[in-house]
PQR file with spaces between the fields and no chain letter, atoms N, CA, C, O and H, PARSE charges and radii, in Angstrom:
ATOM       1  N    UNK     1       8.290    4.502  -23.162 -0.4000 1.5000
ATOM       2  CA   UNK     1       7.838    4.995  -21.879 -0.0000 2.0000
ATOM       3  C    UNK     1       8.817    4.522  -20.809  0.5500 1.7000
ATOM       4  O    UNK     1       9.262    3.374  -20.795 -0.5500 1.4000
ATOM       5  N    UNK     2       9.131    5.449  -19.921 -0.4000 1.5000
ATOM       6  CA   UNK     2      10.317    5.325  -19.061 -0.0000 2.0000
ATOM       7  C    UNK     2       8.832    4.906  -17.514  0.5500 1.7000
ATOM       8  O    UNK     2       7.705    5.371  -17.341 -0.5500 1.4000
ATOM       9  H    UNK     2       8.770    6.382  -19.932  0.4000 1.0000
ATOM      10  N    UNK     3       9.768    3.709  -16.618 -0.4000 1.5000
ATOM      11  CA   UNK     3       9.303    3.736  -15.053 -0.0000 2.0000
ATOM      12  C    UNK     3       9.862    5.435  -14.336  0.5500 1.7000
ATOM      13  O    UNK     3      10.661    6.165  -14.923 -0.5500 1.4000
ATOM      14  H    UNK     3      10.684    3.331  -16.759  0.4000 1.0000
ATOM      15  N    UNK     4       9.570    5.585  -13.725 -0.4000 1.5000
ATOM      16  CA   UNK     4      10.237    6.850  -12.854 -0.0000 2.0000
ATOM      17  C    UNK     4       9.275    6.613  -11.737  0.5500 1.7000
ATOM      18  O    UNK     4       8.145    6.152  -11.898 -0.5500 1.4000
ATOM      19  H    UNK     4       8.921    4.993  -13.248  0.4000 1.0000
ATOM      20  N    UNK     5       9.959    7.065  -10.245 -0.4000 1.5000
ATOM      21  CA   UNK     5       9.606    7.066   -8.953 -0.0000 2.0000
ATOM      22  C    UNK     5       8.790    9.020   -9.001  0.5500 1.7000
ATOM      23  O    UNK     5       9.257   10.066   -9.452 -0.5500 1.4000
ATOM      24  H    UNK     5      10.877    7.439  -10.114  0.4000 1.0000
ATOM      25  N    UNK     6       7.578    8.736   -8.369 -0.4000 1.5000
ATOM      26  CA   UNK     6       6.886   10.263   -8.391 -0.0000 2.0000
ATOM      27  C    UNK     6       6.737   10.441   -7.580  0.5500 1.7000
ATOM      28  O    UNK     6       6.788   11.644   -7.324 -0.5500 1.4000
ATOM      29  H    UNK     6       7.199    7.886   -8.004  0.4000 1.0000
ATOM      30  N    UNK     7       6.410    9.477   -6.376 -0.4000 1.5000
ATOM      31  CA   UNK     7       6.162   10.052   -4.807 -0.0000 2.0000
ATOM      32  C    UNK     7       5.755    9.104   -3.755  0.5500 1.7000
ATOM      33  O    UNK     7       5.186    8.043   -4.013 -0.5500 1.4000
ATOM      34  H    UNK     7       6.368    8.500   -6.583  0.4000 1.0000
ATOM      35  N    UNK     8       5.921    9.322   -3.096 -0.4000 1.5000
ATOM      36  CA   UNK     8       5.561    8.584   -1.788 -0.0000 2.0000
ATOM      37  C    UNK     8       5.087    9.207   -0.317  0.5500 1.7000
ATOM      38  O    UNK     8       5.271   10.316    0.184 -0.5500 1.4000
ATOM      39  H    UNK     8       6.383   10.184   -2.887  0.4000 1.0000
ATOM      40  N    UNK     9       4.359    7.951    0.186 -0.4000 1.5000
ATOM      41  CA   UNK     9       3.683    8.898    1.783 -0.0000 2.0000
ATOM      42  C    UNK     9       4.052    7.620    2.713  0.5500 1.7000
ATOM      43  O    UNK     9       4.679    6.618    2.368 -0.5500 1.4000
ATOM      44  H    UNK     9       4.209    7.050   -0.221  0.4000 1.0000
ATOM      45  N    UNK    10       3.613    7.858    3.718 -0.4000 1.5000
ATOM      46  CA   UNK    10       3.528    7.277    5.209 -0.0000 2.0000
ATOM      47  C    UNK    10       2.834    7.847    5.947  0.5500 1.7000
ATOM      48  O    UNK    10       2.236    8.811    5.469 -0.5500 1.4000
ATOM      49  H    UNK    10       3.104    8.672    3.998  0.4000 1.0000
ATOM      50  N    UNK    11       2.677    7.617    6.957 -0.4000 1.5000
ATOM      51  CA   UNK    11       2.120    7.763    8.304 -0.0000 2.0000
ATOM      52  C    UNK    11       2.062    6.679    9.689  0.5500 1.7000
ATOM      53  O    UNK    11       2.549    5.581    9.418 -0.5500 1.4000
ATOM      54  H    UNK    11       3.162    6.834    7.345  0.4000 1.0000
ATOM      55  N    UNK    12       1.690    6.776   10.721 -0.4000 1.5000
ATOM      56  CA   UNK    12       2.203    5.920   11.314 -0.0000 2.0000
ATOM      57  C    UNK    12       1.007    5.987   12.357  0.5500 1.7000
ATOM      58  O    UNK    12       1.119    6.091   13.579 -0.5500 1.4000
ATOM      59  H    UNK    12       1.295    7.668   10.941  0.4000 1.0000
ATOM      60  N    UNK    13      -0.340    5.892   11.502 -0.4000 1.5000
ATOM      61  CA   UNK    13      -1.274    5.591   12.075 -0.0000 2.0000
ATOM      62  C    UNK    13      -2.366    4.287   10.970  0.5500 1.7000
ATOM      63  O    UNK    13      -1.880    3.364   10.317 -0.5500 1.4000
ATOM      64  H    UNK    13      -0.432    5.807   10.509  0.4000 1.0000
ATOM      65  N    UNK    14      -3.604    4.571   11.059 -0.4000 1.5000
ATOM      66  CA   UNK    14      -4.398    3.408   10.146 -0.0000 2.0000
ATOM      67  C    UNK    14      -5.246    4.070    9.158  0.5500 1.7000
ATOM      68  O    UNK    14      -6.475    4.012    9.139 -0.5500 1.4000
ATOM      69  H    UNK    14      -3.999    5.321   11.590  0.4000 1.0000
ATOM      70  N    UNK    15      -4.416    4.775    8.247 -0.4000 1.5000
ATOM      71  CA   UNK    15      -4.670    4.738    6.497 -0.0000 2.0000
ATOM      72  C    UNK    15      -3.714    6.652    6.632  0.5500 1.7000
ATOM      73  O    UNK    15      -3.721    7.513    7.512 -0.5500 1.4000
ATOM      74  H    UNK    15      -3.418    4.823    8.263  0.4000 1.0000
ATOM      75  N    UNK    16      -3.078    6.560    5.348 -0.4000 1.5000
ATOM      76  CA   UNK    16      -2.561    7.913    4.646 -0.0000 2.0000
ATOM      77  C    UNK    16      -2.928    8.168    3.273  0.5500 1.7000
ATOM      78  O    UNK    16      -3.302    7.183    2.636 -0.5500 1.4000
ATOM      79  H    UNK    16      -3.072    5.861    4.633  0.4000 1.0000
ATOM      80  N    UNK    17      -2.905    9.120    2.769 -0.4000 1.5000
ATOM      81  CA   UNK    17      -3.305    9.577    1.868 -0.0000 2.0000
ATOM      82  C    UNK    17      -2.146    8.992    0.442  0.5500 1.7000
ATOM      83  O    UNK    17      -1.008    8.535    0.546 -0.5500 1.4000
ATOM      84  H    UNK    17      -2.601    9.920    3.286  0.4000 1.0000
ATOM      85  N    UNK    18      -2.906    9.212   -0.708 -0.4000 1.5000
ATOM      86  CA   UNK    18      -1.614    8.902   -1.607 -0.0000 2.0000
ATOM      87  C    UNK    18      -1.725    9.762   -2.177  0.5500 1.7000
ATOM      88  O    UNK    18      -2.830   10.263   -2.386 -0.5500 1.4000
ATOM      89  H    UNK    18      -3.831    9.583   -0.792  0.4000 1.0000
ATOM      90  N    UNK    19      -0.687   10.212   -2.602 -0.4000 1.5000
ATOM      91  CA   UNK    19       0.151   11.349   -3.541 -0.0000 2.0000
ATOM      92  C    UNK    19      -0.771   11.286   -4.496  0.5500 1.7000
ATOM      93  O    UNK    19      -1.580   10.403   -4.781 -0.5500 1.4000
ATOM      94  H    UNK    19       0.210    9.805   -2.432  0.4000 1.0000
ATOM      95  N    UNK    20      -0.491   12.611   -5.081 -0.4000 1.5000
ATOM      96  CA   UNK    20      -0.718   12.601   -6.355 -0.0000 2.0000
ATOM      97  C    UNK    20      -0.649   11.872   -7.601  0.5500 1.7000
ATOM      98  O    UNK    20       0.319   11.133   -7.779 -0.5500 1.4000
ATOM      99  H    UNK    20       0.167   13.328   -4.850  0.4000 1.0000
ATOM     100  N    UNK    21      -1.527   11.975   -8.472 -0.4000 1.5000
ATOM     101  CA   UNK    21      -1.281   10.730   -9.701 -0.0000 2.0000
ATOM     102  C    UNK    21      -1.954   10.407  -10.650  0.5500 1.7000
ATOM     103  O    UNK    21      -3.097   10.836  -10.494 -0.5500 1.4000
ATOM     104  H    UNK    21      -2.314   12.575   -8.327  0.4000 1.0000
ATOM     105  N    UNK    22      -1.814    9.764  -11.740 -0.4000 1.5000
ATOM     106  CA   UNK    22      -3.083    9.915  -13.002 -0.0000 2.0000
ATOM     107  C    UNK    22      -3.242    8.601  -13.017  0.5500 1.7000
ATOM     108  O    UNK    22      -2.734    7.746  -12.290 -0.5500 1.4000
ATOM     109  H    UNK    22      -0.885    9.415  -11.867  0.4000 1.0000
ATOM     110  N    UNK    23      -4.167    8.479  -14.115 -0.4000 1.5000
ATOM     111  CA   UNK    23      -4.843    7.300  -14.338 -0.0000 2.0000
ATOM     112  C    UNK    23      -3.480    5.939  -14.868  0.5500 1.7000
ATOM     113  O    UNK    23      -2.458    6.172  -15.512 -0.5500 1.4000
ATOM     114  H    UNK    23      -4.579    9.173  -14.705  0.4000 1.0000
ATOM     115  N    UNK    24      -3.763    5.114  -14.539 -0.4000 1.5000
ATOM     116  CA   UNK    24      -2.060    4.258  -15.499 -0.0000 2.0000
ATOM     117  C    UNK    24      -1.245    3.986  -14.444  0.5500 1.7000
ATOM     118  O    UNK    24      -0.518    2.997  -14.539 -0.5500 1.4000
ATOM     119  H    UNK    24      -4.594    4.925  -14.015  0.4000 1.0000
ATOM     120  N    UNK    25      -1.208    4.674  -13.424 -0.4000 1.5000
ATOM     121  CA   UNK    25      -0.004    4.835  -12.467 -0.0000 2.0000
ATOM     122  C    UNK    25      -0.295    3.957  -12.051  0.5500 1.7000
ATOM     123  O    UNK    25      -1.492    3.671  -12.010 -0.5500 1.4000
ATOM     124  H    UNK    25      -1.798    5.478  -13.347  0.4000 1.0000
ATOM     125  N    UNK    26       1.117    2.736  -11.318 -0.4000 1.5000
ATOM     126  CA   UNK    26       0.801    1.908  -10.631 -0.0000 2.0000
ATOM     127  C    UNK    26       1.186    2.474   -9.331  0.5500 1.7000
ATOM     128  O    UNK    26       2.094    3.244   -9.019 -0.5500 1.4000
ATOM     129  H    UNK    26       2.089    2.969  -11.352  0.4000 1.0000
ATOM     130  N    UNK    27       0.084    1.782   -8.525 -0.4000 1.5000
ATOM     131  CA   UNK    27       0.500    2.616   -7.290 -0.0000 2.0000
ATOM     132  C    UNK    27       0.413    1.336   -6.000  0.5500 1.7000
ATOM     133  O    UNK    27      -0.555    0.787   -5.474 -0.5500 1.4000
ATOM     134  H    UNK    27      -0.653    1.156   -8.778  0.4000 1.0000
ATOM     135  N    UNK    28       1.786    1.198   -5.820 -0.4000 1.5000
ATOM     136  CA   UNK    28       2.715   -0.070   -4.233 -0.0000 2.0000
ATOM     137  C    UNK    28       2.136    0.349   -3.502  0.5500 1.7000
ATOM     138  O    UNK    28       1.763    1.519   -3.587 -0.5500 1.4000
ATOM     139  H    UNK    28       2.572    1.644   -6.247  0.4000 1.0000
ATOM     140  N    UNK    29       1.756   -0.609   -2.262 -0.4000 1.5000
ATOM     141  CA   UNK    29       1.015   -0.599   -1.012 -0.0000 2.0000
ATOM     142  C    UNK    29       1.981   -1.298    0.212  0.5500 1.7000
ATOM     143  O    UNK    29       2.297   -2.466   -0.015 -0.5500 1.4000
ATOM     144  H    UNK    29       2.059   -1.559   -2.193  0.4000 1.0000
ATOM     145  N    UNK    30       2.347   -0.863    1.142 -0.4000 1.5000
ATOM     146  CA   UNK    30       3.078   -1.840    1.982 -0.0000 2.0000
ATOM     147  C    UNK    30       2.660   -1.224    3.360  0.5500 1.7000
ATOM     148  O    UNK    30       2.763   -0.055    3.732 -0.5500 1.4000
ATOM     149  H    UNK    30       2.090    0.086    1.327  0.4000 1.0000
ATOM     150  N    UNK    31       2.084   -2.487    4.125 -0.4000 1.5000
ATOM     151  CA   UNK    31       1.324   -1.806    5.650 -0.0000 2.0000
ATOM     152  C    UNK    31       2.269   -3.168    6.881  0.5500 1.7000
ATOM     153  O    UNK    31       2.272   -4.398    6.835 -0.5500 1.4000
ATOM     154  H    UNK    31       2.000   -3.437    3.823  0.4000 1.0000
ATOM     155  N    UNK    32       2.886   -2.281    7.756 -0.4000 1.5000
ATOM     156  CA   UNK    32       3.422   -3.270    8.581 -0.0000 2.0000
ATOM     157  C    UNK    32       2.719   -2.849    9.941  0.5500 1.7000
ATOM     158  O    UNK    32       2.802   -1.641   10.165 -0.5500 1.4000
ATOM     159  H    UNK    32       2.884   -1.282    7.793  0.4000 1.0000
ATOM     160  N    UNK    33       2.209   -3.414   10.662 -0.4000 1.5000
ATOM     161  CA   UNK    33       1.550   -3.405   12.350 -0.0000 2.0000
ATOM     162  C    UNK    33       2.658   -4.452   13.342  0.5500 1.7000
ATOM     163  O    UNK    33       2.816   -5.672   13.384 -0.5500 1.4000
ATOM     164  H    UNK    33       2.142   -4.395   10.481  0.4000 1.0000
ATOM     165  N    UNK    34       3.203   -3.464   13.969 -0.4000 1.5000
ATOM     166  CA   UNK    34       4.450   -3.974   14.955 -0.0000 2.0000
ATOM     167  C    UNK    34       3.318   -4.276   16.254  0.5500 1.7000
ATOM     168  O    UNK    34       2.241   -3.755   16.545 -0.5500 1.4000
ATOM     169  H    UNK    34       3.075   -2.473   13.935  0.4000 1.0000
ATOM     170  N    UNK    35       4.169   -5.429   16.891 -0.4000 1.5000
ATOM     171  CA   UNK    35       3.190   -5.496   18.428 -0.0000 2.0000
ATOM     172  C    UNK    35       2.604   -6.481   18.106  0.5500 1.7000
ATOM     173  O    UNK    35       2.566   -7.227   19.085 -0.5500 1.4000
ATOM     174  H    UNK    35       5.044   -5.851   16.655  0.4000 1.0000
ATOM     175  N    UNK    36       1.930   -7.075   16.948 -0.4000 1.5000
ATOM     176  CA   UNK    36       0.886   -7.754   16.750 -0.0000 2.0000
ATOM     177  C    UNK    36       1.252   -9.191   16.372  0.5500 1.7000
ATOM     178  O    UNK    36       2.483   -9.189   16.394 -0.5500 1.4000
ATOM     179  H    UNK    36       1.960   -6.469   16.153  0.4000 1.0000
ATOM     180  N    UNK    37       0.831  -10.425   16.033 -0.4000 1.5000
ATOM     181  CA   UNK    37       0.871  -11.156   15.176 -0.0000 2.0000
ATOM     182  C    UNK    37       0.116  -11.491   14.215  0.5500 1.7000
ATOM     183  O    UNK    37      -0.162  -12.641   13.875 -0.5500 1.4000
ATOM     184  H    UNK    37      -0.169  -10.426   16.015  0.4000 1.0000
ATOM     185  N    UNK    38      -0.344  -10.226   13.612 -0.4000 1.5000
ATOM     186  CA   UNK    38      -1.514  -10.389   12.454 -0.0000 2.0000
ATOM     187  C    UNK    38      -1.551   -9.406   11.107  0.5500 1.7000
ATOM     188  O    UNK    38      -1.638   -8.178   11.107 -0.5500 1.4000
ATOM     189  H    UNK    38      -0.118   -9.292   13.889  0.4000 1.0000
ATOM     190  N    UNK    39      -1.495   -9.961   10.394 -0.4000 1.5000
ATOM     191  CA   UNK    39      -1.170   -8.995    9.396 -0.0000 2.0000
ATOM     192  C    UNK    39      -2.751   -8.100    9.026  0.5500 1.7000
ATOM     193  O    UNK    39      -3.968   -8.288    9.032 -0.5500 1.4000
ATOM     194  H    UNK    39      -1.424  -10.959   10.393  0.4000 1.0000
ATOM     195  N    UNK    40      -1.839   -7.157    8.755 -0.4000 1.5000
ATOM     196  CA   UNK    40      -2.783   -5.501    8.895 -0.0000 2.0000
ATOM     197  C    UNK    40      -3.852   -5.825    7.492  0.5500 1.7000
ATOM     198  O    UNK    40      -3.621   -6.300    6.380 -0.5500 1.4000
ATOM     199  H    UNK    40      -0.851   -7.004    8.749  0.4000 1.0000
ATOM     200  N    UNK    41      -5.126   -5.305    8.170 -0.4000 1.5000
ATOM     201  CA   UNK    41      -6.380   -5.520    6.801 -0.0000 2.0000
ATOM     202  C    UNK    41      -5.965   -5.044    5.428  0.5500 1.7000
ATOM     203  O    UNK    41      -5.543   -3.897    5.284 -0.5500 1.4000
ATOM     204  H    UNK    41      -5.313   -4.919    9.073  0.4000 1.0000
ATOM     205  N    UNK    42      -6.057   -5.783    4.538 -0.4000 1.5000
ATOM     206  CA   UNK    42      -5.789   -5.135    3.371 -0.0000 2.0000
ATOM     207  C    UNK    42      -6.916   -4.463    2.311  0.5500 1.7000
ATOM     208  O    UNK    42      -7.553   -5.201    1.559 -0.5500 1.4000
ATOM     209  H    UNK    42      -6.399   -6.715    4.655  0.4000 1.0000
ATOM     210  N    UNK    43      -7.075   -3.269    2.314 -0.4000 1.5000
ATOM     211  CA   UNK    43      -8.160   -2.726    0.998 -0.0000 2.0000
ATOM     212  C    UNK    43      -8.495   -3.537    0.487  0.5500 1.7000
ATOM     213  O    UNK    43      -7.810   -4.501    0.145 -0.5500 1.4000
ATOM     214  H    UNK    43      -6.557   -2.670    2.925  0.4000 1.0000
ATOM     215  N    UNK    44     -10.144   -3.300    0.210 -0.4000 1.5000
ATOM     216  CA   UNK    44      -9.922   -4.238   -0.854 -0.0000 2.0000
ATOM     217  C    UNK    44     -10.237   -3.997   -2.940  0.5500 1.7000
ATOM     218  O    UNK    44     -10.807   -4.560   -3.874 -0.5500 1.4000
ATOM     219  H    UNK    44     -10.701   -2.517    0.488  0.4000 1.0000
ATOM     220  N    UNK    45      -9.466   -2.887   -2.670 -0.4000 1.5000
ATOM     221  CA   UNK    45      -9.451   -2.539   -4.255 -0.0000 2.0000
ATOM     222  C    UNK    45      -7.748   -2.882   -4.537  0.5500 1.7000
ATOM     223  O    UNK    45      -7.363   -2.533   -5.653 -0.5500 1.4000
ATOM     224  H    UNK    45      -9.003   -2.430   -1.910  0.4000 1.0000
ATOM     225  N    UNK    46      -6.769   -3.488   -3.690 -0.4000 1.5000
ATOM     226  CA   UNK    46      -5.825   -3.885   -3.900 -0.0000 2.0000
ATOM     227  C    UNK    46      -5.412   -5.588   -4.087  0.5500 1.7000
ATOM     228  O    UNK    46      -5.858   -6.553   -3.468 -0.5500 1.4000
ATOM     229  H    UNK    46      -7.082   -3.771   -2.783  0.4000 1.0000
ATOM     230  N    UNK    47      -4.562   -5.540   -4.999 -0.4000 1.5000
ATOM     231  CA   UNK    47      -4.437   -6.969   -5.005 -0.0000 2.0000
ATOM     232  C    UNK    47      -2.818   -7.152   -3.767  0.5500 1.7000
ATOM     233  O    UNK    47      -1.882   -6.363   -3.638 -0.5500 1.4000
ATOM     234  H    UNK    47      -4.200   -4.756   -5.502  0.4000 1.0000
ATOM     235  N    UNK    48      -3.001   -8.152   -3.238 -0.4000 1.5000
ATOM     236  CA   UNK    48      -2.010   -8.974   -2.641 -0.0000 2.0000
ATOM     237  C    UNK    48      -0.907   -9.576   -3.063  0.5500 1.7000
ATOM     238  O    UNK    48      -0.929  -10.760   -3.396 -0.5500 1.4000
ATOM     239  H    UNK    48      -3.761   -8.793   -3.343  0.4000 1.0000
ATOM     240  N    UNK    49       0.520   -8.617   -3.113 -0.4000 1.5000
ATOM     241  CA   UNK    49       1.618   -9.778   -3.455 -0.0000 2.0000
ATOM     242  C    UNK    49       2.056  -10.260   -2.400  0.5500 1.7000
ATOM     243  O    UNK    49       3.257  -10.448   -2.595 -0.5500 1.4000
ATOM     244  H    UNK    49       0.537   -7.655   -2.842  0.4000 1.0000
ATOM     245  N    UNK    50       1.662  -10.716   -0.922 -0.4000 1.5000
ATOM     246  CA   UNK    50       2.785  -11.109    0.603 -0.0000 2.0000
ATOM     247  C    UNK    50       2.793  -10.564    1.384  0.5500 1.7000
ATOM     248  O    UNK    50       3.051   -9.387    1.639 -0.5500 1.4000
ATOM     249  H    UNK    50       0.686  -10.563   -0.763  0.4000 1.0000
ATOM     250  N    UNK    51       2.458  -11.495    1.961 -0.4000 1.5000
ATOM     251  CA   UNK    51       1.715  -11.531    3.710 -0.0000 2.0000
ATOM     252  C    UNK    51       3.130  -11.854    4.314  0.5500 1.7000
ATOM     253  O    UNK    51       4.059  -12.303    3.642 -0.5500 1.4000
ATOM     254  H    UNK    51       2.248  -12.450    1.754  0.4000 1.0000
ATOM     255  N    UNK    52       3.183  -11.603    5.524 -0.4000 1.5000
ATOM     256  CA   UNK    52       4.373  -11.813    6.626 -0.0000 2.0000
ATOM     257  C    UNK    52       4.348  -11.651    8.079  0.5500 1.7000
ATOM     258  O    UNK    52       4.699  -10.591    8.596 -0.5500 1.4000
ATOM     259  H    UNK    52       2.428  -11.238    6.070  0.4000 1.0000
ATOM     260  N    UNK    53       3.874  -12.841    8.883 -0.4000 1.5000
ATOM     261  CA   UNK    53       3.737  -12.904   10.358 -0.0000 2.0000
ATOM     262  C    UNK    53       4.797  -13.462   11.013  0.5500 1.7000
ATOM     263  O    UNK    53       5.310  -14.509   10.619 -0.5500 1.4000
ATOM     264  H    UNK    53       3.589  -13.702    8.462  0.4000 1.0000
ATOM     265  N    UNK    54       5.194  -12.833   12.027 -0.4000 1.5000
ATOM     266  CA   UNK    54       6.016  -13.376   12.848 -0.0000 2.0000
ATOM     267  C    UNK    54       5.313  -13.116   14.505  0.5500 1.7000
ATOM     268  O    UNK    54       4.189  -12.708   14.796 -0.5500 1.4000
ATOM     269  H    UNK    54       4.777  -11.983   12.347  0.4000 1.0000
ATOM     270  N    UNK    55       6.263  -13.458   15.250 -0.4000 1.5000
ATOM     271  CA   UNK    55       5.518  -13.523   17.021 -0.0000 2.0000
ATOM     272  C    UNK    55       4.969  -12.060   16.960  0.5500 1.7000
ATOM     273  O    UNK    55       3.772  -11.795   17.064 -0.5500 1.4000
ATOM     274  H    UNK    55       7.176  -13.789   15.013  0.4000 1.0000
ATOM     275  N    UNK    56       6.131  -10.979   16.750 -0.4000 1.5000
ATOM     276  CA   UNK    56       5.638   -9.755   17.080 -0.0000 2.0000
ATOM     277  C    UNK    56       5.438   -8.550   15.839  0.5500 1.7000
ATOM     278  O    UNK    56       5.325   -7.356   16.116 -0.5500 1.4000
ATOM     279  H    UNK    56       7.104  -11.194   16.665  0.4000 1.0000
ATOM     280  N    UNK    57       5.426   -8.863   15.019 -0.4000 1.5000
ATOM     281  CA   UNK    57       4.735   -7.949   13.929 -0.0000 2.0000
ATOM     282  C    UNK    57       4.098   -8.813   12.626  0.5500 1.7000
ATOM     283  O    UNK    57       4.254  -10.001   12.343 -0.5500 1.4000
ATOM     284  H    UNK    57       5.518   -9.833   14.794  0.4000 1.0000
ATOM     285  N    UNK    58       3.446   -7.930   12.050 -0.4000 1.5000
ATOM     286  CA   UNK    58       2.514   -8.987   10.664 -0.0000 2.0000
ATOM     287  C    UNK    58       2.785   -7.857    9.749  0.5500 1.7000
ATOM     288  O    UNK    58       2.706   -6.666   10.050 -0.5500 1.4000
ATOM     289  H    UNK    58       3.320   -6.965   12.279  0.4000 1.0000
ATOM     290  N    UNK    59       3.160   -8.426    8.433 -0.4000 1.5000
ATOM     291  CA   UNK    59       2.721   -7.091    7.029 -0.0000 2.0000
ATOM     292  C    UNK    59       2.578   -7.268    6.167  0.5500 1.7000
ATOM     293  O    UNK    59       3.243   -8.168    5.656 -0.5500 1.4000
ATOM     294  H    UNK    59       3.225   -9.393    8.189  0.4000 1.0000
ATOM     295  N    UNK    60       1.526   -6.478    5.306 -0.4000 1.5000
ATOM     296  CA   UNK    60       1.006   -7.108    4.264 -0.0000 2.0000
ATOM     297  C    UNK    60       1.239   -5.834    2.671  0.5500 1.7000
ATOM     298  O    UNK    60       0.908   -4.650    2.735 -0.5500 1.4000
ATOM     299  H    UNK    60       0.986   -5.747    5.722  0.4000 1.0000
ATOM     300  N    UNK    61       1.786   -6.418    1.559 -0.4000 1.5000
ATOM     301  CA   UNK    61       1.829   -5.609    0.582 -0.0000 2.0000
ATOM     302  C    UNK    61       1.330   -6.255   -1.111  0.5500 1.7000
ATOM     303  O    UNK    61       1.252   -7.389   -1.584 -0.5500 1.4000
ATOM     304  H    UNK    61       2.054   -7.380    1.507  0.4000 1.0000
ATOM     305  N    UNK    62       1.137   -5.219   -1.510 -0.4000 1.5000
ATOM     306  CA   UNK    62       0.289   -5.008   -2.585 -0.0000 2.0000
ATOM     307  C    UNK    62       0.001   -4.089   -3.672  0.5500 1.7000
ATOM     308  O    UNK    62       0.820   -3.175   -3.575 -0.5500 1.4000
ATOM     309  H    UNK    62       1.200   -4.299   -1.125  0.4000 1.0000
ATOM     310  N    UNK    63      -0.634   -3.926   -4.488 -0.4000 1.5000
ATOM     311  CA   UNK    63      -0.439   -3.138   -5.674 -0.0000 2.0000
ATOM     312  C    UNK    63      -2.479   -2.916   -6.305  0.5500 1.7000
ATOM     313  O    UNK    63      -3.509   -3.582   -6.209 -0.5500 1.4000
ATOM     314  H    UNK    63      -1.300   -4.668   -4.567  0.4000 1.0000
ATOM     315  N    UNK    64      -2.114   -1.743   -6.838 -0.4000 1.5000
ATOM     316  CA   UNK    64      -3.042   -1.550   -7.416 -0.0000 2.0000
ATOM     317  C    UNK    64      -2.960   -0.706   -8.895  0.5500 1.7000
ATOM     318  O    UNK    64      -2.102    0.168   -8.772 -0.5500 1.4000
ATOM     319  H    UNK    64      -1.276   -1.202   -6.916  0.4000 1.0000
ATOM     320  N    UNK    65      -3.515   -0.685  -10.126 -0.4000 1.5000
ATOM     321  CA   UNK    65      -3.345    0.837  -11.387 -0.0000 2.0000
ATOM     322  C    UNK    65      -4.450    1.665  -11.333  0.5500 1.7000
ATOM     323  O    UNK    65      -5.609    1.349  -11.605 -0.5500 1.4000
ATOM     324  H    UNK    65      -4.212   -1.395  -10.225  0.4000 1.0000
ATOM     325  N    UNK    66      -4.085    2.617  -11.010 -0.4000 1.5000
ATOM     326  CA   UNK    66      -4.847    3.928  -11.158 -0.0000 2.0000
ATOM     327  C    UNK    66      -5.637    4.013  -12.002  0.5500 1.7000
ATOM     328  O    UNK    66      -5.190    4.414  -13.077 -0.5500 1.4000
ATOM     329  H    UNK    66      -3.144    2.874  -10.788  0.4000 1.0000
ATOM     330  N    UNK    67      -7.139    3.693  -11.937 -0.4000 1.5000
ATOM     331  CA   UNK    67      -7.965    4.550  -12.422 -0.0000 2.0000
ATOM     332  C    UNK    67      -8.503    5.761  -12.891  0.5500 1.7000
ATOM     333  O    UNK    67      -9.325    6.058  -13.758 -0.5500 1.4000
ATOM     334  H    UNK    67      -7.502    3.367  -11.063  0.4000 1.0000
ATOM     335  N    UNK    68      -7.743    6.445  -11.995 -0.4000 1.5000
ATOM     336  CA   UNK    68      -8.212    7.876  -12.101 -0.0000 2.0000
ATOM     337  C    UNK    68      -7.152    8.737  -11.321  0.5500 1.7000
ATOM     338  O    UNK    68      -6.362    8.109  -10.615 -0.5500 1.4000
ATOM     339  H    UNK    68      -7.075    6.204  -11.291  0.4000 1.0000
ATOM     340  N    UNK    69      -7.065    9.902  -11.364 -0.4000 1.5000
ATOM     341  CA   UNK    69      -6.191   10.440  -10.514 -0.0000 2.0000
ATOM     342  C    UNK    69      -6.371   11.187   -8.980  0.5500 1.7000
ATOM     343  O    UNK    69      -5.776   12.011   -8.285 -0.5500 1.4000
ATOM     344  H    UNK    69      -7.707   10.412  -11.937  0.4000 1.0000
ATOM     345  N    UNK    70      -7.743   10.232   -8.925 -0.4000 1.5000
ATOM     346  CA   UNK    70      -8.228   10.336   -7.723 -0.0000 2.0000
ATOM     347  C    UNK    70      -8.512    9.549   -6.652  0.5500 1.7000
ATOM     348  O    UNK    70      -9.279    9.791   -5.720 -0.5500 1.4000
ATOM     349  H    UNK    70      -8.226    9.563   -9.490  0.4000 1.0000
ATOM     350  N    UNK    71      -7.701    8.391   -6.891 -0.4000 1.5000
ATOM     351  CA   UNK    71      -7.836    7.244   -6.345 -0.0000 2.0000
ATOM     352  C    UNK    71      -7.684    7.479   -4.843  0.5500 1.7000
ATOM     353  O    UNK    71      -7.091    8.497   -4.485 -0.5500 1.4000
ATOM     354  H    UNK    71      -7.078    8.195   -7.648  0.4000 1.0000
ATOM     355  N    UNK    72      -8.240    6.502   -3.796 -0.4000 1.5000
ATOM     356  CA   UNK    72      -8.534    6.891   -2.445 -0.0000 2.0000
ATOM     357  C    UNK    72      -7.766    6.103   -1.591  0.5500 1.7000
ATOM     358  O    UNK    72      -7.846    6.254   -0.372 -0.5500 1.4000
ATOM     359  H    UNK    72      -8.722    5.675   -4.087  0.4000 1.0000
């Protein structure tokens, strides 16, 4: 079984949708909030690899495997 990159989103408000995807898939989380010194709430069906605050932005990333290919 090969890794391969399938897709990715953004937005640049507070939550986007994720791509398409099946069950197995691991699916990266990375949320940065500029302006702030607090790192942005994290889901909590995700686990936490690193938090990062400084004076003026906080960000927090993480991972989760697909359950289903409907994950939210």
């Amino acid at each position: 079984m090969a890794i391969s990159f399938i897709a990715a989103e953004s937005t640049d408000g507070t939550s986007t949708a994720i791509p398409a995807h099946i069950a197995g898939d691991l699916l990266l989380f990375n949320s940065f909030r500029d302006g702030s010194n607090s790192t942005p709430t994290k889901p909590a069906d995700i686990t936490q690899l690193d938090t990062n605050t400084t004076n003026s932005a906080g960000s927090l990333s993480g991972y989760k495997v697909a359950a289903s290919s409907s994950e939210t």
